[in-house]
C-alpha positions in Angstrom: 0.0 0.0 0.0 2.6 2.3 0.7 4.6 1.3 -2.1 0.8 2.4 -4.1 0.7 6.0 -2.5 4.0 6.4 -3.1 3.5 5.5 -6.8 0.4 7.9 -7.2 2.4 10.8 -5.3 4.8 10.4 -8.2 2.1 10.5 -11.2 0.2 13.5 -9.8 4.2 15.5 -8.9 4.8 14.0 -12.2 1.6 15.5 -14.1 2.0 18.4 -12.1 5.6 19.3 -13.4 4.5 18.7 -17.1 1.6 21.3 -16.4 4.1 23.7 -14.8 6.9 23.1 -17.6 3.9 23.6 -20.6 2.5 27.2 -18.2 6.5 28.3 -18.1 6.8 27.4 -21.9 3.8 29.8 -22.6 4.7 32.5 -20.5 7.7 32.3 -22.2 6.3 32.5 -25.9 4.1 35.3 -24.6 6.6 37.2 -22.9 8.9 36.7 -26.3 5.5 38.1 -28.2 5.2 40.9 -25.7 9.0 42.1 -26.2 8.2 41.7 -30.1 5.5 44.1 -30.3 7.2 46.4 -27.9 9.9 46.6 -30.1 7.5 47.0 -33.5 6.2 50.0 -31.6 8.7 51.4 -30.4 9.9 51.8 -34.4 6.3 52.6 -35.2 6.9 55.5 -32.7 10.1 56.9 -34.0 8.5 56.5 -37.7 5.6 58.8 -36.9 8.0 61.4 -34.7 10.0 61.9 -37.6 6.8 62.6 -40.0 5.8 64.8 -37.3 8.9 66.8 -37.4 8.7 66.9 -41.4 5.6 68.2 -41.5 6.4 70.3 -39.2 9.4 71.5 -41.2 6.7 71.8 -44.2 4.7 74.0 -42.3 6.7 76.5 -41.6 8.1 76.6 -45.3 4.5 77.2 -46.5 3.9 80.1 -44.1 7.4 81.7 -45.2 5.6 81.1 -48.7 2.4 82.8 -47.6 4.2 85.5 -46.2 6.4 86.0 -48.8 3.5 85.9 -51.6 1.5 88.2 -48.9 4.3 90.7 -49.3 4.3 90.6 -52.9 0.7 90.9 -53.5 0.6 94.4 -51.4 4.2 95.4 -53.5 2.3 94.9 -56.8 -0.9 96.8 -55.3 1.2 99.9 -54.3 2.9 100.2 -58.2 -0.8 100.1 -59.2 -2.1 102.2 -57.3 0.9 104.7 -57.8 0.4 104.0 -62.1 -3.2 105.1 -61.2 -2.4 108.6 -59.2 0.2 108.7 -62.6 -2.5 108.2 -64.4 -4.9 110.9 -63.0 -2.0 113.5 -62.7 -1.4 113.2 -66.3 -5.4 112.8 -67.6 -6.7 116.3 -68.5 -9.6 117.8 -66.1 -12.4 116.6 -67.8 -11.3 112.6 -67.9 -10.6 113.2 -63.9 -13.5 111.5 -62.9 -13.4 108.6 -64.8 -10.3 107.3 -64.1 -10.5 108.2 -60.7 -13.3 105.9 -60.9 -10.8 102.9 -62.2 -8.3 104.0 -60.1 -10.5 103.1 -56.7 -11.9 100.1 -58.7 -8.2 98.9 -58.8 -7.5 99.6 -55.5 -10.0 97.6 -53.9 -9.3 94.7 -55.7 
């Protein structure tokens, strides 16, 4: 009998340790997935901070490019509107009113 206990001691320790061996061999895998995937993102993160920092760069070239075309457009409104006073200082008296007329249509545009 005791030779029986003894024997059935040993199959359950035994089945026992082939549970525990297949638990640790999954926490392993899963801990081997985990580290995987933390590594993918951690890439995944330094992808997107560097298109972050592009379009950042981008940006700010397109506002120097608005302000640059913003400075242009109110260079090219001042020679107009100086070729229109030109224009009315040289028209005689009686053509005054009309292009004065053009000249403020100008303008506003």
């Amino acid at each position: 009998q005791k030779f029986d206990a003894v024997e059935k001691q040993l199959v359950a320790l035994a089945e026992e340790h082939g549970g525990t061996k297949v638990k640790a061999s999954q926490a392993v895998r899963a801990r081997e997935s985990l580290e995987r995937d933390g590594r993918a993102q951690v890439e995944e993160l330094r992808g997107l901070r560097a298109q972050v920092d592009e379009l950042k760069v981008a940006g700010m070239r397109q506002e120097r490019k608005i302000t640059l075309l913003q400075k242009e457009r109110d260079g090219l409104k001042r020679i107009i509107a100086s070729y229109d006073e030109e224009e009315i200082a040289i028209k005689p008296a009686g053509a005054e009113g009309a292009a004065s007329a053009a000249a403020l249509t100008r303008v506003k545009e």
